[in-house]
N, C-alpha and C positions, 0 to 999 in steps of 0.2 A: 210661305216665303216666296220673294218672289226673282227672281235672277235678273240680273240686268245684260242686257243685248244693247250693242249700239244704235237700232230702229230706236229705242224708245229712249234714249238721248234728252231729249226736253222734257220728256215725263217726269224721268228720274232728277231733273233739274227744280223744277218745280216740285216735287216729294221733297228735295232734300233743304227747297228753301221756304214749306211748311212748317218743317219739322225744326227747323233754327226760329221760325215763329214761334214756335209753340213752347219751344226749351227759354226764349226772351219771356215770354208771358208765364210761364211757370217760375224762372227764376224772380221775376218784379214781383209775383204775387205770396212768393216764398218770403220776400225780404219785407212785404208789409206785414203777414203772416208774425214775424219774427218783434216786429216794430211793436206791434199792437201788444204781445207778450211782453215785451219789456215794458212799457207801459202799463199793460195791465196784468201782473205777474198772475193772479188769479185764475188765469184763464190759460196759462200754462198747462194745468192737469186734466183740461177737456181735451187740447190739443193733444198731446200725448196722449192719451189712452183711445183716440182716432186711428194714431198711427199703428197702434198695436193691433189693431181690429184688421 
């Protein structure tokens, strides 16, 4: 873990506006994720048993 000090001001700026990247790009690909299941309901029980793993 790592503490945040005001020296590193822009670091922790940039950390925290990867990590809003990343949560965007997790959430779009969760919501095709989800699309592609309704659509192909089938493929539901591979998904699930991913998660569980």
């Amino acid at each position: 873990m790592f503490a945040y000090s005001a020296s590193c001001a822009a670091d922790h700026a940039v950390g925290a506006q990867r990590v809003a990247e990343w949560e965007e790009r997790i959430a779009a690909l969760s919501r095709m994720r989800d699309t592609l299941v309704r659509r192909m309901p089938w493929l539901g029980g591979q998904v699930a048993s991913r998660e569980l793993s």
